[in-house]
C-alpha positions in Angstrom: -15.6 -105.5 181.7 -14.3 -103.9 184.3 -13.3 -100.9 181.6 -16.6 -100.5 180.3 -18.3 -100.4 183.4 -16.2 -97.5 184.4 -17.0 -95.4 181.5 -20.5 -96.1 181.8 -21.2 -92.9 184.2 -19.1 -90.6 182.0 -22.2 -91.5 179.7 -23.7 -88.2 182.4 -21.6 -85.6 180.5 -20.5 -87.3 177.1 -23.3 -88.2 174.7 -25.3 -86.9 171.9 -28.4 -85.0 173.9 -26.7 -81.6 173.4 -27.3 -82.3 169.5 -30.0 -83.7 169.6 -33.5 -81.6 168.9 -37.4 -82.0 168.8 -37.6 -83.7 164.9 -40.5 -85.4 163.7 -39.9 -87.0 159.9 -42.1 -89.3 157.5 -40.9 -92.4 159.0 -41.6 -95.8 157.0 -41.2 -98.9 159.2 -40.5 -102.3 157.6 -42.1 -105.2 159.4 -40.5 -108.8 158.1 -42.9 -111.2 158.5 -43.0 -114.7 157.7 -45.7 -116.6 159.4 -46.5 -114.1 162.4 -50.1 -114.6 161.9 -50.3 -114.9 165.7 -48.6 -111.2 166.1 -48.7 -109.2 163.0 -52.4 -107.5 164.5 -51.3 -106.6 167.5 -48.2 -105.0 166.7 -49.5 -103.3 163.6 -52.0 -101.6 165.6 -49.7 -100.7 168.4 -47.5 -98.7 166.0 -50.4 -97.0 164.5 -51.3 -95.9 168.4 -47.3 -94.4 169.2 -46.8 -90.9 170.2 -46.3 -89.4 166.7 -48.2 -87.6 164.1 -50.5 -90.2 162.5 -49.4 -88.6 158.9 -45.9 -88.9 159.3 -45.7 -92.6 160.1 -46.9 -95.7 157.4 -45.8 -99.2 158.3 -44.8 -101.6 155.2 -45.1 -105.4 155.8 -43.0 -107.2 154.3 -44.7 -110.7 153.8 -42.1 -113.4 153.2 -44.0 -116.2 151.6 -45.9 -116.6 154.4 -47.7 -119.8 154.8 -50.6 -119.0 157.4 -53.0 -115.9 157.7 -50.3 -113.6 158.1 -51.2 -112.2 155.0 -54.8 -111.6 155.1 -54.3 -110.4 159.0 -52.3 -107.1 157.6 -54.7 -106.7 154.1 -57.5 -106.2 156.7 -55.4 -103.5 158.8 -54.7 -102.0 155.7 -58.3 -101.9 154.5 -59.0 -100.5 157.9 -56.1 -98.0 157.5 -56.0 -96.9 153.7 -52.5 -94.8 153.1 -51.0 -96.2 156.7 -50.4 -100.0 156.6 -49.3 -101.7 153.3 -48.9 -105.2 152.3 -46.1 -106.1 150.1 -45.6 -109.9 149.1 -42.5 -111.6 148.2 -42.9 -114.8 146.6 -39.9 -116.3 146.9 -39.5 -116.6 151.2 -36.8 -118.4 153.2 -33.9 -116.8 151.8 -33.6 -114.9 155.5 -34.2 -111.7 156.9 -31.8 -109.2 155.0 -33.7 -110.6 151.8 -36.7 -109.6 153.1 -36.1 -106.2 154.2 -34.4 -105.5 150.7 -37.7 -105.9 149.3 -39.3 -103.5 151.3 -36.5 -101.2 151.3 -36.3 -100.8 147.3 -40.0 -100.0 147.3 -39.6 -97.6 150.3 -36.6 -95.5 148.3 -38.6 -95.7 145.0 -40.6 -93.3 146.2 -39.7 -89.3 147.8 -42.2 -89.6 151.1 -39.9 -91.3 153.3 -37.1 -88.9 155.4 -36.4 -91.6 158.0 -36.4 -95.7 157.7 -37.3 -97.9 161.0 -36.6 -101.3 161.3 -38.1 -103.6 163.2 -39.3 -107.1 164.1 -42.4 -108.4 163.6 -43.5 -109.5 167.4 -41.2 -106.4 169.3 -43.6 -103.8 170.9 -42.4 -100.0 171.1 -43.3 -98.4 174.1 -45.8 -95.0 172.8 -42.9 -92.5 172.9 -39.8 -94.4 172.3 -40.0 -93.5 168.5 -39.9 -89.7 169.2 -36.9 -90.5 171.9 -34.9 -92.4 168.9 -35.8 -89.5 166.3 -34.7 -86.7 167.8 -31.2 -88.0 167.1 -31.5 -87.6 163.5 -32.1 -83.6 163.7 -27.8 -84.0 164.0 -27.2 -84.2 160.4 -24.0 -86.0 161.4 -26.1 -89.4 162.7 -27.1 -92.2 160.4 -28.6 -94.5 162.5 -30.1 -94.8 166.0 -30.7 -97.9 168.2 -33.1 -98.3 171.2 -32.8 -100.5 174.4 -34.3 -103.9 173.9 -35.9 -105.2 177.0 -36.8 -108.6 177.7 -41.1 -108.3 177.4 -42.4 -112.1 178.0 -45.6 -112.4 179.9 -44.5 -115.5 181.2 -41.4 -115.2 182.6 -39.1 -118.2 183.3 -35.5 -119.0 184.3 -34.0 -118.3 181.4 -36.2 -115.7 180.3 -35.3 -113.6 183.5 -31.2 -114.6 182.3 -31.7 -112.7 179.2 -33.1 -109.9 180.9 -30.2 -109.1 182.5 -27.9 -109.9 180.0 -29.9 -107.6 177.8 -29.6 -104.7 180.6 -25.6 -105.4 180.4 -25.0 -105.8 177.2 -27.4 -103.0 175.8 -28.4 -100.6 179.0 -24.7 -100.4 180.4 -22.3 -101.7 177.8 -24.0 -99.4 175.1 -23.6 -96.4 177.2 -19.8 -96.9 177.4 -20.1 -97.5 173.5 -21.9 -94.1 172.9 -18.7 -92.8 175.4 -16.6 -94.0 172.9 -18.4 -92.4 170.2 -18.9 -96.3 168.4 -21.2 -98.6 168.7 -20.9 -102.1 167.9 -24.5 -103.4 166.6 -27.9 -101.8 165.8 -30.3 -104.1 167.8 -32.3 -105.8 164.9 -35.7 -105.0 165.6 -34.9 -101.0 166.7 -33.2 -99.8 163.6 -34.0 -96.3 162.8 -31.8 -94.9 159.5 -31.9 -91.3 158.0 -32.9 -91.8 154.6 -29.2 -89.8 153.5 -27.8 -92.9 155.2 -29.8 -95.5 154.3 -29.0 -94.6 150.4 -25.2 -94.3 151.4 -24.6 -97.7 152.5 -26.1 -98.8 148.7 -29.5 -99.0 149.8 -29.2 -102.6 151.1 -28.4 -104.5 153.8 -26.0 -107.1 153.6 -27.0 -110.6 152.5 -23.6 -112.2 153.1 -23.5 -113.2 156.6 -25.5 -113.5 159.6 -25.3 -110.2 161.0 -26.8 -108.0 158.3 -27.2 -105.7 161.7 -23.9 -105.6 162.4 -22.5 -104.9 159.5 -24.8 -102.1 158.5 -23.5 -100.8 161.8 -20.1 -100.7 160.8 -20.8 -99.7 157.4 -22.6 -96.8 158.7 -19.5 -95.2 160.9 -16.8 -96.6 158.5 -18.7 -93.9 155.9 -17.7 -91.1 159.1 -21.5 -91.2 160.3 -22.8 -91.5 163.5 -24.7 -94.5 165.5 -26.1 -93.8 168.9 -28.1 -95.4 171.1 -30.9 -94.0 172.7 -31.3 -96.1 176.3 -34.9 -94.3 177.0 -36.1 -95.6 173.7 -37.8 -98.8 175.6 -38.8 -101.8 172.9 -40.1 -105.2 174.3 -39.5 -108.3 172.8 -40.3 -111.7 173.5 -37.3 -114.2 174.1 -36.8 -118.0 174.2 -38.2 -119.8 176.7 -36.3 -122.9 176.7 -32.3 -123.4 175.9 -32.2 -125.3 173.0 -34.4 -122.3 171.2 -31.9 -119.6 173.1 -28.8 -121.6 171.8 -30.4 -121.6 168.2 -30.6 -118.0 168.6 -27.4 -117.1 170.2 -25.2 -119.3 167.6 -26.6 -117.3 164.5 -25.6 -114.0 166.1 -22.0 -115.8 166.8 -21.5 -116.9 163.8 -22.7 -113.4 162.4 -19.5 -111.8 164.7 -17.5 -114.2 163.8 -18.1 -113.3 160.5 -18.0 -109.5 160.9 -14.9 -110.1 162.9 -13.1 -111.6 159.8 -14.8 -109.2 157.2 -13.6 -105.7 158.9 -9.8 -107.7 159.5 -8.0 -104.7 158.5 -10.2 -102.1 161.0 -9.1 -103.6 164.1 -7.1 -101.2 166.5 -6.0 -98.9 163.7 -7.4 -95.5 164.7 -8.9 -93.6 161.8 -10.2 -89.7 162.1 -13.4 -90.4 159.9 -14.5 -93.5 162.5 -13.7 -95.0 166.0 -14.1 -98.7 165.2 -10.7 -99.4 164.5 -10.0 -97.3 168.2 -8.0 -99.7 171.0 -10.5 -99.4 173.6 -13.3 -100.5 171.0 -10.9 -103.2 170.4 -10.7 -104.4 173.6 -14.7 -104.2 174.4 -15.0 -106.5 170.9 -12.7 -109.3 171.3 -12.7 -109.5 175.5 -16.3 -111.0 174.4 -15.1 -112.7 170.6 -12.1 -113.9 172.5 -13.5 -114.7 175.8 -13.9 -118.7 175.5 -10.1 -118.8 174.1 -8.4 -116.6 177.0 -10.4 -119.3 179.5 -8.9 -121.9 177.9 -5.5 -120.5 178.0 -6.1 -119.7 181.5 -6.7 -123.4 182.7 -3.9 -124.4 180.8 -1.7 -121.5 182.4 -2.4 -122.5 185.8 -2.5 -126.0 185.6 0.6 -125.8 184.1 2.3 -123.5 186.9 0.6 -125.7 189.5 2.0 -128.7 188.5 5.7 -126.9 188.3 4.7 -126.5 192.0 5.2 -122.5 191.6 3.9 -120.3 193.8 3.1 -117.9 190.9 0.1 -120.1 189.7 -1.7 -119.6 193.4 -0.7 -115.4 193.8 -2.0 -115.2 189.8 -5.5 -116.9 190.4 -6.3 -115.2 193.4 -5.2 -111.8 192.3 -7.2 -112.0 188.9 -10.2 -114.1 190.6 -10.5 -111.0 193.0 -10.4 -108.5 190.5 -13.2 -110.4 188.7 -15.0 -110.4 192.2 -15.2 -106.6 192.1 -16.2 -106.3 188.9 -18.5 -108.6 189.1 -20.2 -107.2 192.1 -19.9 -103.6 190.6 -20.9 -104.0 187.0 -24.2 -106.1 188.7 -25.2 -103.4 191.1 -24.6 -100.8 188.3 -26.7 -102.7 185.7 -29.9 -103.4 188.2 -29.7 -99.2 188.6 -29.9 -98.7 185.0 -33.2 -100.8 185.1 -34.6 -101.4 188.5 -37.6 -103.0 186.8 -35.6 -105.8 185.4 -33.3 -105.7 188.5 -36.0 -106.4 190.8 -37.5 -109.5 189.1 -33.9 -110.6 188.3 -32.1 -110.3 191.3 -31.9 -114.1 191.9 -30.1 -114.2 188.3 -28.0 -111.3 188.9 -26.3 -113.4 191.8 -26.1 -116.6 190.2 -25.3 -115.3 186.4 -21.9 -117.4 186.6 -23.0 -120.2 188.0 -23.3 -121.5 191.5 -19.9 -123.2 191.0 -18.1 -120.2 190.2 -19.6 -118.0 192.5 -17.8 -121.0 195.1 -14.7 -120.0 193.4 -14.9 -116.1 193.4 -15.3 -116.5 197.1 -12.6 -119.3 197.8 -9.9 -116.6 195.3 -11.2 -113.7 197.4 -10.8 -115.6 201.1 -8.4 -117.6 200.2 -8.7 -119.7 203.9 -12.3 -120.5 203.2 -11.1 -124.2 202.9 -9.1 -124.7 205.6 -11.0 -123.2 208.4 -14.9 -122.6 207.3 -15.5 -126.5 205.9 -13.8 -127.9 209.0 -15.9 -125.8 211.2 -18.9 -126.0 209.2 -18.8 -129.5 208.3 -16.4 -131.0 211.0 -14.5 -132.8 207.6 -10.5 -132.6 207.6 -8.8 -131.1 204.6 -5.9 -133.0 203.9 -3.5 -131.5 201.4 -4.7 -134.4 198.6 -8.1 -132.6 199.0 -7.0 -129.0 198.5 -4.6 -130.3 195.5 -7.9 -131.8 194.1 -10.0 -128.7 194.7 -7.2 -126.5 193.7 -7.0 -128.4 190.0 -10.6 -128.3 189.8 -11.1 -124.8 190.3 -8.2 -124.3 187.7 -10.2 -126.5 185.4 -13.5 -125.3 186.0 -13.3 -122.1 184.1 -12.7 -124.1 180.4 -15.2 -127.3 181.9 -18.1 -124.5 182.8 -18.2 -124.5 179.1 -18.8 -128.4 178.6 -21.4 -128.6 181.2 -23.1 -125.6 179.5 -23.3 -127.8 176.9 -24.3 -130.5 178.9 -27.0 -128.8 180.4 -28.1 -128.3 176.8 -28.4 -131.6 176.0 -30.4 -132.4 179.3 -32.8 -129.9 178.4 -33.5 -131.1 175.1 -35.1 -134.4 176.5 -38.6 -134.1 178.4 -37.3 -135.3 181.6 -34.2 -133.1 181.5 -36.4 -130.1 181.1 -37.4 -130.8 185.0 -33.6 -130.6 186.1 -32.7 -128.1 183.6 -33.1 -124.7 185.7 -31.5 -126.0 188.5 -28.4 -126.9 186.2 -28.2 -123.6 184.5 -28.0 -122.0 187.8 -25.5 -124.4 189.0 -23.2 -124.0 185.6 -24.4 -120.6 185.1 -26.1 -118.3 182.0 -22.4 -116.6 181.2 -20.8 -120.2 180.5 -23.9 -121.1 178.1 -23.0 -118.4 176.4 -19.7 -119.0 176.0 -20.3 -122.6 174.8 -22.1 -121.1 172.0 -19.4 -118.7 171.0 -17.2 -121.8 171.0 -19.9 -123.6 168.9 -19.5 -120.7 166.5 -16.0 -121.2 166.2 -16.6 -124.9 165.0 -19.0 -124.5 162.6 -17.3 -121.6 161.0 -14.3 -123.2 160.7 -16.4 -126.3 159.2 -18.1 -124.5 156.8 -21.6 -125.2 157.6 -24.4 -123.8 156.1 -25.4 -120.7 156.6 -29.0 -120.9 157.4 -30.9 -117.7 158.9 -33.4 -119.6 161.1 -36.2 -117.8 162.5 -36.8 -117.7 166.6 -40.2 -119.3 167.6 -42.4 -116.5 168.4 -46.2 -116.9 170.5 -46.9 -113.4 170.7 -46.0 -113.3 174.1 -45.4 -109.9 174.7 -46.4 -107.6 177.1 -48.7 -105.3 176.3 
């Protein structure tokens, strides 16, 4: 983390805005939609009011088998708007999203109008110019694909809600900078896909119906061919997130399980520089497994320590404190950084932005970075003795604690899947922290790959709860 927040202001002189050009192409955007009744309205006429030449741009719904009014909601838009919105039905819904967009993609490249493909979710909102941001990309012959910046859009903001936020602003905002640094970017964000029509019929003309990251891996498929991805972090798309953390783990294990899959899939890419791509390059090696990874090395940590601490060497105490400062800084840094990158999320995040690890670990950053906190603030503050039992307990907890934040994660998950629970359940999150929740998914992911459960593409709950 540290890395990638260092590279992110090299993003100043190194990206692809010397390339890029005023470029205005027929654009078709494909809308799944599978019971977005609630939504479909809104955003259809939203697109049809961006910043771009009303004859360039024709939106193709892609009804899944929808079993509401989602169907005659977009017949009436496109009776209203003859040549500009079109319905197209599948019959045969459920099989997941890459299913569905297949369907409107084949009729899309069946006919010669279309120059550029977009993307897109049903419920996201793109702000008026952020399609003209992402398009002036393409005028490089040498892109395939651009991504936009998905910011977290609910009307009415929670706890978690404001956690994703941020974590969207770090892992898109900041982490995608260092990414477009790097010259590889690791996913095209689901609902801001936007594919030159060259690329689009390069990668076969489909996206991939094997796994869970169809986003992913048209990504990688996309630079592997020697094209370019970039992400465009003005290109400003709001989307509506979970509200509670059972429907945010739901989420988050689908797009695990997608990596994990991806991971295993492109086995022979990783840290084996090639000249046509910079996938298989160490550093984007590093960024990709320091997150894949990231629940293993804490394990290995706990077990590390505790095992040094109970050979009673002093190596266990200089090691924590060393690393646990280090993760201080760049913690601190990589926070303060990502709040500049989007003050408007930073100033109704700020609270999360302090507490993302946890009130627990925050305890512990401090305690590695003054390493006398216990034996002179809590006898001053508290008039309590420390005895040396006590600061061999709190020593083995704080060794422990970075593999247990995980099973209170999922402990908090369980609390707030009962209606009493949901009281108690913000408090616990920022007691155990956002990071560690998601870290007990990716763990999660782990299992049920290696089980061999089903593969299920399960839809997030959407109210149409966007901004406007």
């Amino acid at each position: 983390m540290a890395y990638q927040f260092v590279i992110i202001p090299f993003h100043a002189f190194i990206n692809h805005y010397g390339r890029a050009a005023p470029y205005l192409p027929r654009v078709a955007v494909i809308v799944p939609a599978w019971n977005e009744g609630a939504v479909i309205g809104a955003s259809i006429e939203r697109l049809l009011s961006l910043d771009y030449p009303a004859d360039a741009l024709r939106i193709y719904v892609v009804d899944d088998a929808s079993t509401d009014d989602t169907a005659e909601v977009v017949l009436a838009m496109a009776a209203l708007h003859p040549g500009r919105v079109f319905h197209l039905r599948r019959e045969q819904g459920g099989e997941g999203k890459a299913h569905t967009l297949n369907h409107g993609i084949s009729a899309v490249l069946a006919e010669d109008w279309m120059q550029a493909l977009l993307i897109m979710d049903a419920d996201v909102i793109y702000l008026p110019d952020s399609l003209r941001r992402m398009t002036r990309h393409l005028a490089d012959a040498e892109v395939g694909a651009v991504t936009a910046f998905i910011r977290e859009g609910s009307s009415d903001r929670n706890f978690l809600t404001r956690f994703i936020g941020l974590e969207y602003v770090l892992a898109q905002a900041a982490s995608r900078r260092a990414q477009n640094v790097l010259g590889a970017i690791a996913c095209l964000a689901g609902g801001a896909q936007l594919h030159s029509r060259t690329n689009l019929e390069a990668i076969g003309g489909r996206i991939d119906t094997t796994t869970l990251a169809e986003d992913t891996v048209t990504t990688f498929r996309t630079q592997v061919a020697g094209r370019r991805v970039v992400f465009e972090p003005y290109a400003v798309v709001l989307a509506e997130e979970p509200h509670r953390i059972a429907a945010l783990w739901k989420q988050r294990l689908r797009w695990a399980r997608g990596n994990v899959q991806v991971t295993t899939m492109y086995r022979r890419l990783w840290f084996r520089p090639s000249k046509q791509h910079r996938l298989g390059s160490i550093s984007f090696g590093v960024f990709w497994f320091s997150i894949f990874l990231l629940p293993v090395a804490m394990v290995l940590s706990t077990i590390g320590l505790v095992g040094l601490f109970l050979l009673e060497s002093d190596l266990a105490a200089a090691v924590f404190r060393s690393t646990w400062a280090l993760a201080t800084c760049t913690y601190v840094f990589a926070m303060v950084l990502g709040v500049q990158l989007d003050p408007k999320t930073g100033r109704s995040s700020w609270r999360e932005a302090i507490l993302f690890p946890g009130v627990i670990s925050i305890v512990v950053l401090i305690s590695a970075f003054f390493p006398g906190l216990i034996d002179h603030v809590v006898p001053g503050w508290f008039g309590v003795e420390v005895t040396p039992a006590a600061v061999t307990a709190w020593t083995l907890f704080v060794y422990a604690w970075i593999t247990l934040s995980m099973v209170a994660a999922w402990l908090v998950k369980l609390v707030d899947s009962t209606r009493v629970g949901r009281i108690f359940s913000p408090l616990l999150t920022y007691i155990v922290g956002y990071g560690p929740i998601l870290c007990a998914v990716t763990v999660d992911s782990y299992i049920k790959e290696w089980r061999g459960a089903a593969r299920t593409w399960d839809k997030t709950e959407k109210t149409g709860r966007v901004l406007g």
